[in-house]
N, C-alpha and C positions, 0 to 999 in steps of 0.2 A: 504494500500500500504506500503509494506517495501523496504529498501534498498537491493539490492545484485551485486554478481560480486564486492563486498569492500575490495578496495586493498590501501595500503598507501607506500609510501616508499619515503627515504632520495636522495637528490640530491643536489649539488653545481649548482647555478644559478647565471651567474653574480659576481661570488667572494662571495656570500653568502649561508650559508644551510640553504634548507628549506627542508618540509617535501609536497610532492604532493598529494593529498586524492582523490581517484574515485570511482564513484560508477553508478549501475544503479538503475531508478525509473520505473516501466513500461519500455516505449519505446526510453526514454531520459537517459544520458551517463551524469553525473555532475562532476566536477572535481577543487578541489581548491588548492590555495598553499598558505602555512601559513611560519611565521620564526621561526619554531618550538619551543620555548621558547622568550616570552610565549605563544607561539601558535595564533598571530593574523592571520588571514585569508587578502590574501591582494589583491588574485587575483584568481577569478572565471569565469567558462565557462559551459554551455551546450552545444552537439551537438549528432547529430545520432549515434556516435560511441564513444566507450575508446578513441580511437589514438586521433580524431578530438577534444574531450573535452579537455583532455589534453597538445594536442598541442595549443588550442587557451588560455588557462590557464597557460602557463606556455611563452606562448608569449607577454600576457600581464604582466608577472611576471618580464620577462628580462626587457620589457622598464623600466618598474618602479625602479629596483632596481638598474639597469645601472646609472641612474641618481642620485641614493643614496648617502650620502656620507658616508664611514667606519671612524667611530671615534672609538680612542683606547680603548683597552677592551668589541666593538659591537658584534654583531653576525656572523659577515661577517667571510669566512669561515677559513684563516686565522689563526685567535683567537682562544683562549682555552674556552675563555669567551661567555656568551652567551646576546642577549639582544639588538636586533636589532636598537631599538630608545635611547636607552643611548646618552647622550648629548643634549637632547631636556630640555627644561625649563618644571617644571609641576608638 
């Protein structure tokens, strides 16, 4: 089984950019959204179609990120800078 119909593209979510990633496997539509640098993945969906995958991936994307806080110099879309967790201890 391979991936196909693999499309990715940039978008502003919640004051941040991320990048949305879709694909099909067989009969299933997967879809994730990462904060493009470094590329973590933070929120994922399956469903029967592209629109549905990506709508419920990109729904769980806003709650999340809604509640985020932007510290200066993050990835939030804003900034020149990239680096979504900057500020965190670690």
């Amino acid at each position: 089984m391979r991936a196909e119909e693999y499309r990715t593209r940039d978008d502003v979510v919640a004051g941040w950019r991320v990048r949305i990633t879709c694909y099909r496997l067989a009969d299933r539509y997967y879809a994730s959204v990462d904060n493009i640098d470094p590329g973590a993945k933070f929120a994922r969906a399956d469903a029967a179609s592209r629109e549905e995958a990506e709508a419920a991936a990109l729904d769980k994307a806003t709650r999340r990120l809604a509640s985020t806080r932007a510290f200066r110099g993050s990835g939030a879309a804003r900034s020149s800078e990239s680096g979504m967790f900057s500020g965190r201890d670690g």
